[in-house]
C-alpha positions as semicolon CSV with decimal commas, in nm:
position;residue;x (nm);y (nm);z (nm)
1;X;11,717;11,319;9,713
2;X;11,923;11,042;9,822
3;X;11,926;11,157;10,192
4;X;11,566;11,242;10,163
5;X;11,513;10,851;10,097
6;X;11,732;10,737;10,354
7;X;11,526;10,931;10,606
8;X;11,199;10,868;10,470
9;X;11,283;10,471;10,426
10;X;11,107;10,350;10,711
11;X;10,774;10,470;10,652
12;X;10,827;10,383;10,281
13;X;10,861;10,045;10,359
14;X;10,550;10,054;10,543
15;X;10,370;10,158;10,315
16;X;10,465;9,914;10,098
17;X;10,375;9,574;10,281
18;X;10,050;9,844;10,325
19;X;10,000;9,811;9,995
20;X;10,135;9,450;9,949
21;X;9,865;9,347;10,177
22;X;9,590;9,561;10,053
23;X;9,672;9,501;9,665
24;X;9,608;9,126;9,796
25;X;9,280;9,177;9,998
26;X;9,094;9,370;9,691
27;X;9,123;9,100;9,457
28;X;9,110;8,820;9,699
29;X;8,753;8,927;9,806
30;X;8,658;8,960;9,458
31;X;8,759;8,642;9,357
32;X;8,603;8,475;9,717
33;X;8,244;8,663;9,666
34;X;8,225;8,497;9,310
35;X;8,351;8,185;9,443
36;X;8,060;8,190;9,722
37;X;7,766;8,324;9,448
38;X;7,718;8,643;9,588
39;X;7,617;8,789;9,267
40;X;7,721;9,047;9,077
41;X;7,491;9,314;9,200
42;X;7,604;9,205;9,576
43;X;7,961;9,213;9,554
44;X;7,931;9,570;9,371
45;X;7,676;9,648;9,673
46;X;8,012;9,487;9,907
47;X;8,300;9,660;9,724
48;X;8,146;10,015;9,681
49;X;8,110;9,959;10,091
50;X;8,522;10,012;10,065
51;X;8,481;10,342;9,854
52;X;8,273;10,490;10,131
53;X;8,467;10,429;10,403
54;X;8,780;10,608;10,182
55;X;8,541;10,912;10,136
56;X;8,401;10,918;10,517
57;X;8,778;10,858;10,669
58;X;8,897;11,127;10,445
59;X;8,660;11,381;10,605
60;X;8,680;11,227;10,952
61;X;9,034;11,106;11,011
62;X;9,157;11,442;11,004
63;X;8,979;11,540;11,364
64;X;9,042;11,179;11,498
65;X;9,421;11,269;11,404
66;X;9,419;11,598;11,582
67;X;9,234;11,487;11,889
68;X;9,506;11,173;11,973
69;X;9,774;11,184;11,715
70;X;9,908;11,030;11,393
71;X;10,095;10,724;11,570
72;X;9,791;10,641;11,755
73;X;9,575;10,680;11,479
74;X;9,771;10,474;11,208
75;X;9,810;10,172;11,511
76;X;9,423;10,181;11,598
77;X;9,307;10,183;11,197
78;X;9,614;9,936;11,077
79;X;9,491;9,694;11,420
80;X;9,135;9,713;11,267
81;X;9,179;9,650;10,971
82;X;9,402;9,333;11,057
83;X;9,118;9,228;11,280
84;X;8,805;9,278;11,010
85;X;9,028;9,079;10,725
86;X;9,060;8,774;10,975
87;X;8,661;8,820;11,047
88;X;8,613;8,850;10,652
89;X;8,734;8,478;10,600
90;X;8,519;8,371;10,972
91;X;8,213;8,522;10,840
92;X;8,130;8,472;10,473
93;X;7,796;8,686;10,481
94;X;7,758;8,970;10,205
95;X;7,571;9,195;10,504
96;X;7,889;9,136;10,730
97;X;8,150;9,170;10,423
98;X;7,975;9,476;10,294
99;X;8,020;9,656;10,667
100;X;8,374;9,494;10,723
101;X;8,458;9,644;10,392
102;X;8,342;10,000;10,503
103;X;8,545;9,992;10,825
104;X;8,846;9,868;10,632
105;X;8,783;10,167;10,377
106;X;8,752;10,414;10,674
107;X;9,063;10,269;10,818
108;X;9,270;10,255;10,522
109;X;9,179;10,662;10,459
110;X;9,336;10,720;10,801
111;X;9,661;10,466;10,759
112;X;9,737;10,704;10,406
113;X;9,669;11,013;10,569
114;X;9,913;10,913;10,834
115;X;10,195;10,821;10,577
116;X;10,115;11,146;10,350
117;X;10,115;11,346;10,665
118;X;10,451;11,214;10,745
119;X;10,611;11,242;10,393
120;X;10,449;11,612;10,419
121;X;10,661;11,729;10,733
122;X;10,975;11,500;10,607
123;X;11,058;11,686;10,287
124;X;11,147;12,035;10,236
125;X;10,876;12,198;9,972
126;X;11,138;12,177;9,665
127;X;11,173;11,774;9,733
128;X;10,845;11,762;9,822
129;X;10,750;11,632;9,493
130;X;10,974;11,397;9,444
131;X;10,927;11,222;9,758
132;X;10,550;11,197;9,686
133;X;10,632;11,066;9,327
134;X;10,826;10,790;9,508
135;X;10,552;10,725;9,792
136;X;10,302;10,671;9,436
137;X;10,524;10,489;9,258
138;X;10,548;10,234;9,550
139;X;10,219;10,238;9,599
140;X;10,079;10,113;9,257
141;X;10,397;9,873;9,275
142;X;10,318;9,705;9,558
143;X;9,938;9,681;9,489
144;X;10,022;9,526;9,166
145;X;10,274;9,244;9,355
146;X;10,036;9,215;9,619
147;X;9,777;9,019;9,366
148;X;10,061;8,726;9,314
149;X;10,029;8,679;9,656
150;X;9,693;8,502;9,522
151;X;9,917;8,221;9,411
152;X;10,019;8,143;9,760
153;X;9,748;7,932;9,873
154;X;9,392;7,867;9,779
155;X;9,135;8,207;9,823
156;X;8,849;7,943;9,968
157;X;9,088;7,895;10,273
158;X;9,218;8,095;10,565
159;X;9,562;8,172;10,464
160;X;9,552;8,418;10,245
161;X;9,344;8,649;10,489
162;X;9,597;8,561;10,797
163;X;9,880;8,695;10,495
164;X;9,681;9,018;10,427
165;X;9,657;9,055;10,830
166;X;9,970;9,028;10,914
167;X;10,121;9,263;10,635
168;X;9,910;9,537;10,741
169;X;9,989;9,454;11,104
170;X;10,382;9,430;11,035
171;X;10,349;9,795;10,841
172;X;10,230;9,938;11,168
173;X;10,634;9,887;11,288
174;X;10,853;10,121;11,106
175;X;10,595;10,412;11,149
176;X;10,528;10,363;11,494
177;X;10,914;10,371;11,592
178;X;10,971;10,688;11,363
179;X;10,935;11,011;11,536
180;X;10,706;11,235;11,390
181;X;10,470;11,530;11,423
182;X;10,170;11,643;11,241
183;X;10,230;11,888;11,011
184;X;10,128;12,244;11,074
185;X;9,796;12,318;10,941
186;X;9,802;12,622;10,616
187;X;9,564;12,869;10,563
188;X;9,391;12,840;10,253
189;X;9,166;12,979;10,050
190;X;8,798;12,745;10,047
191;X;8,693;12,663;9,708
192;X;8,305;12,494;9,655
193;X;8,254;12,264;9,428
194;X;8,010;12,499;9,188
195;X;8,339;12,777;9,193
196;X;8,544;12,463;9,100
197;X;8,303;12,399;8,807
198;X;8,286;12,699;8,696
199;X;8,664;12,731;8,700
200;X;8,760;12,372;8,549
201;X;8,426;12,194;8,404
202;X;8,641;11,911;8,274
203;X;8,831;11,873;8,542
204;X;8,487;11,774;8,802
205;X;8,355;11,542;8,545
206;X;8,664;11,391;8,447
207;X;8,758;11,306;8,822
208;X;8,419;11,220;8,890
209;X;8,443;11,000;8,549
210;X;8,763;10,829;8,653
211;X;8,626;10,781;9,004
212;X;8,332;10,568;8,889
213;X;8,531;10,375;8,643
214;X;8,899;10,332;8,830
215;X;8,687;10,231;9,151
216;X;8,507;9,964;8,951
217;X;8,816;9,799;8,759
218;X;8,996;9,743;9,086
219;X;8,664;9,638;9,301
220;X;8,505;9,445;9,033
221;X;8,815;9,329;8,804
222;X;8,864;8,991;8,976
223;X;8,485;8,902;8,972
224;X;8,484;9,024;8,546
225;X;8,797;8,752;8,510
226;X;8,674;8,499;8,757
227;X;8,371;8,536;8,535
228;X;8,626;8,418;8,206
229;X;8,660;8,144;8,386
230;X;9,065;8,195;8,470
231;X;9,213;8,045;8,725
232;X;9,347;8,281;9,047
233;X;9,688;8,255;8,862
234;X;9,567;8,406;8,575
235;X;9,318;8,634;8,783
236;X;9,621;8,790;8,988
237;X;9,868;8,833;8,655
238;X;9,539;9,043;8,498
239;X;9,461;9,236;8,847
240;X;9,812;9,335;8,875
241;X;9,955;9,473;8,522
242;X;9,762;9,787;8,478
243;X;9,904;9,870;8,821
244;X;10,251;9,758;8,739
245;X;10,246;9,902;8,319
246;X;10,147;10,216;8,411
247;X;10,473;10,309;8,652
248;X;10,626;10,310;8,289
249;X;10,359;10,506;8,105
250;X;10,361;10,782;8,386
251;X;10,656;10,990;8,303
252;X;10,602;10,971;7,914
253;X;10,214;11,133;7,978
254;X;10,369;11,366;8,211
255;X;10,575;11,506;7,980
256;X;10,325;11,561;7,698
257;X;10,098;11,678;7,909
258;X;10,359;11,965;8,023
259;X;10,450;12,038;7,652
260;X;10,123;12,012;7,468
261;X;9,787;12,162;7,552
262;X;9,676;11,932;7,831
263;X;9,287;11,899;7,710
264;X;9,455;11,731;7,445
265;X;9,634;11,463;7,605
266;X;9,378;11,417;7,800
267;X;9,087;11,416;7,560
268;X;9,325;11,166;7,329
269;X;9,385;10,886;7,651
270;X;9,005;10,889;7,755
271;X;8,936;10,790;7,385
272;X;9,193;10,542;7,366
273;X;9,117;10,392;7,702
274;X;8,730;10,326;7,582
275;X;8,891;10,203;7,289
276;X;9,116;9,945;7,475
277;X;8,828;9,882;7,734
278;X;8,587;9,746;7,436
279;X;8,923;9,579;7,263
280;X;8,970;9,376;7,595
281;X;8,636;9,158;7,548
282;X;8,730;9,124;7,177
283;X;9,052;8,961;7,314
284;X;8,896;8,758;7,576
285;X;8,809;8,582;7,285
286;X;9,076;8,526;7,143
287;X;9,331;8,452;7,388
288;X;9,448;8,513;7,752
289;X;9,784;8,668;7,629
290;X;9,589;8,941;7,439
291;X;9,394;8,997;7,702
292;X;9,633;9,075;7,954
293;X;9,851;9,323;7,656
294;X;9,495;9,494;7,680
295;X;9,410;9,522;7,980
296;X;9,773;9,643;8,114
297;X;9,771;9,921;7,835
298;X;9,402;10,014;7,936
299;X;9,573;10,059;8,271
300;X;9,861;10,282;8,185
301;X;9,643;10,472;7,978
302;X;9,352;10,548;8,217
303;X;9,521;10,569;8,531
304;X;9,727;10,883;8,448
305;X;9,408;11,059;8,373
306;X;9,296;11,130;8,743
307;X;9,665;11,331;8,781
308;X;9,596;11,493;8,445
309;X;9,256;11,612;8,559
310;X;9,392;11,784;8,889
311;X;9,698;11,934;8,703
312;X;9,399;12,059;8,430
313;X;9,281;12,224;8,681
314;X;9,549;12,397;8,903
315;X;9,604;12,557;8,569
316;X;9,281;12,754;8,535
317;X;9,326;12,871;8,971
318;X;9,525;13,118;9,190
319;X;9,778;12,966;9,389
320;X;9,567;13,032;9,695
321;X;9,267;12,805;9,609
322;X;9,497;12,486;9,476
323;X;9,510;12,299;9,846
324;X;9,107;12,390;9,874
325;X;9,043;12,263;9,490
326;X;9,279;11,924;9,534
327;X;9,056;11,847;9,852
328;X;8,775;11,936;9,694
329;X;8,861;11,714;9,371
330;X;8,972;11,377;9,571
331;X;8,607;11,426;9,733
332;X;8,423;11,442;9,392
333;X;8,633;11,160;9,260
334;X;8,533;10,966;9,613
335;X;8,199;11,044;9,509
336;X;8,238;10,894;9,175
337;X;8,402;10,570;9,326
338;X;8,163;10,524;9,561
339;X;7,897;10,436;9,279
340;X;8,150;10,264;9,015
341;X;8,137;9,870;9,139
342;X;7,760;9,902;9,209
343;X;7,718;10,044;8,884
344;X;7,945;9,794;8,718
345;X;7,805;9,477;8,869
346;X;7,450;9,589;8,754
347;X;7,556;9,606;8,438
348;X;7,721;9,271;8,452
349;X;7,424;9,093;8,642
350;X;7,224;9,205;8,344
351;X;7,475;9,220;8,051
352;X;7,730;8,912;8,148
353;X;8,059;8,928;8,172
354;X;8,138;9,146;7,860
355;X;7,956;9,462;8,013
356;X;8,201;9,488;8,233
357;X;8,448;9,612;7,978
358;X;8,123;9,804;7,773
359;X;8,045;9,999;8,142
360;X;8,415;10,095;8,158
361;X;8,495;10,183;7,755
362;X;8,049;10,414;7,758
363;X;8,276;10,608;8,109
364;X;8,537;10,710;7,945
365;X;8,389;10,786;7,602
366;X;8,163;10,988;7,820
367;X;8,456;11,213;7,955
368;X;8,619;11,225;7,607
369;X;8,289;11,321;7,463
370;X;8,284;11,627;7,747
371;X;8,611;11,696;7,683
372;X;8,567;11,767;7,306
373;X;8,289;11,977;7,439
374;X;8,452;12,190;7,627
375;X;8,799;12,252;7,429
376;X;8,495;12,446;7,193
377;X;8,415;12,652;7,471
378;X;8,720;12,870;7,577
379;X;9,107;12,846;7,472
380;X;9,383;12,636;7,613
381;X;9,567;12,756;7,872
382;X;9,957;12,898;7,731
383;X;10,175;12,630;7,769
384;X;10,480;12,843;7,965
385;X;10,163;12,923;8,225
386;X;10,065;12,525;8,260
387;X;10,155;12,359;8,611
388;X;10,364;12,061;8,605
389;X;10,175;11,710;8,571
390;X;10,244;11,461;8,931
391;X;10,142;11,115;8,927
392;X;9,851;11,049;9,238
393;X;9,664;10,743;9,287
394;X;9,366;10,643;9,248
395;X;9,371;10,572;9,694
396;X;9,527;10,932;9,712
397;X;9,369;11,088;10,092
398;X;9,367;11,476;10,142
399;X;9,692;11,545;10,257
400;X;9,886;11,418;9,913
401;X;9,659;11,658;9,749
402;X;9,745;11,919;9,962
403;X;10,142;11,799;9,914
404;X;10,079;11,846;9,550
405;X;9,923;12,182;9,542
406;X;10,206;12,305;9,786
407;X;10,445;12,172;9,515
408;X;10,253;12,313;9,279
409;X;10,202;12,661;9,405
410;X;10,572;12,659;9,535
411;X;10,673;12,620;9,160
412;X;10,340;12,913;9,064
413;X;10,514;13,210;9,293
414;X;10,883;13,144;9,124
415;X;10,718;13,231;8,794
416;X;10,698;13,578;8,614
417;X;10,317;13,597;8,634
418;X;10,150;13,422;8,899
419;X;9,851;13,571;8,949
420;X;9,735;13,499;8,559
421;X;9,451;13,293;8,485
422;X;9,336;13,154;8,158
């Protein structure tokens, strides 16, 4: 593993001032569009602009890629997006933001397809896992850091978007001097999305479900504690520990989830994340410090759902359709993200501030509710035929899925019975 990291360190460190920068940029423009009155309604309009881009690059950067190339690619999307953060702070204008934000979410789906497609082809498929565990791990990391950034200089100036700029320009460096090649293309078995219902009902609605609400937390979180009336200080520390708690919380969910009937676990977090959700406006009101315990335990307890969902269901498919089902699954929770910071800052233009935390706690109750549901319907899956759970973010493009269904299935045709479905 060690020598996997030494030749994978370059990119890794790219994508870390990646996600320095873009950790920044998200809660700089939410904090900004409250700053300049744009409304709650607007700057869910401008944020679920970014969403769309993610889902459209995911679907398009993948021809772009094999028409030119993955270095050419990641330079033309990471020069873009360098160029529309710069215009962001030139042209205050929710019309311009919200199609500067869709250009940087197009762009940003091509600059992780890129880095997946590199840690694809670097590891061999019984590292492969780790390596992506490590690529995630940095990921929410440096997201999480990236919001002190905030403290830098003031968000009403220039600064901050030259800083975002520049880190995503200065990531372009260690992948553009690696040499690399796209990996080869698999054949795999298509999967729609009514076979993947059919297959895993909880798993569609509960990706969907943490789509809508993980999209609106991180689009609409700054604007909810701008809306407390924090200061950025206090904005950034909130923005970045449900990014930063959860690296902790990962492994312990990932091993209950691989010892007890997953539905479980996962039925259990949704509940307690609603639960934490409507605690956090309860200790709004009572003091900064208990919101922020809040908050950063609603984070480690929601995030790991998304991962939960997908490893739900790979457990209920044949190893052929688990690259088709991942892809399909990062779609439907595209889908779901998409509509999350519109949603959420309707509810907060007509609710206030606290319906922020009531939009997020009514999601996952929602999925918890479903999830009860179906655990009546048909029996758990046997524990010794359960895949193993793998961390993926809530910014995961195409390829990681596919990297996790390869690690998956590689771990599937080593067992006894592989063809045995629940």
């Amino acid at each position: 593993m060690i020598l996997l990291l030494k030749g994978a360190w370059a990119l890794l460190f790219g994508v870390a001032l990646l996600s320095l920068g873009n950790g920044l940029q998200g809660t700089l423009l939410g904090i900004r569009a409250s700053s300049e009155d744009f409304g709650a309604i607007i700057t869910g309009v401008v944020m679920s602009a970014y969403s769309i881009g993610l889902l459209v690059g995911s679907l398009e950067a993948p021809k772009l890629i094999a028409r030119v190339g993955h270095i050419r690619v990641f330079a033309a999307f990471a020069s873009t997006i360098s160029t529309a953060v710069l215009v962001h702070s030139i042209v205050v204008d929710p019309i311009a933001w919200t199609v500067l934000r869709f250009i940087t979410g197009v762009s940003m789906s091509g600059l992780y397809i890129v880095s997946e497609s590199w840690l694809n082809q670097a590891a061999p498929n019984n590292e492969r896992g780790k390596l992506l565990s490590v690529y995630m791990t940095i990921q929410f990391a440096f997201m999480g850091f990236g919001n002190f950034l905030l403290n830098l200089s003031d968000p009403n100036g220039f600064v901050l978007f030259i800083l975002v700029s520049a880190l995503v320009s200065i990531s372009l460096v260690p992948i553009s001097l690696s040499k690399t090649h796209a990996p080869e293309s698999q054949d795999t078995k298509s999967v729609g999305i009514g076979e993947l219902y059919r297959s895993s009902p909880l798993a569609v609605v509960a990706c969907f479900g943490n789509g809508v609400a993980q999209s609106a937390l991180f689009s609409m979180g700054a604007v909810y504690a701008a809306s407390l009336g924090l200061g950025v200080s206090k904005v950034a520390l909130l923005m970045s520990l449900p990014l930063l708690v959860v690296i902790f919380f990962q492994y312990p969910v990932g091993i209950l989830s691989d010892h007890f009937d997953r539905r479980i676990i996962l039925t259990t977090l949704t509940f307690v994340a609603s639960g934490l959700a409507f605690a956090c406006n309860i200790a709004a009101d009572t003091s900064f410090m208990a919101l922020a315990i809040t908050l950063g335990l609603f984070g480690a307890v929601s995030l790991p759902l998304y991962s939960l969902a997908i490893a739900h269901a790979n457990d209920y498919l044949d190893s052929n359709q688990l690259l088709g089902a991942s892809s399909k699954l990062v779609l439907i929770f595209g889908i779901g993200a998409s509509i999350g910071p519109f949603s959420a800052g309707a509810v907060m233009q007509q609710g206030g501030s606290a319906a922020f935390m009531w939009f997020l706690a009514l999601v996952y109750a929602a999925v918890g509710l479903f999830a009860l549901y179906r655990m009546t319907q048909r029996k758990s899956v046997p524990l010794d035929e359960q895949g193993d759970f793998m961390l993926i973010t809530p910014r995961t493009s195409l390829v990681a899925a596919g990297a996790v269904a390869e690690e998956i299935d590689a771990g599937v045709s080593e067992s006894d019975d592989p063809d045995q479905k629940a």
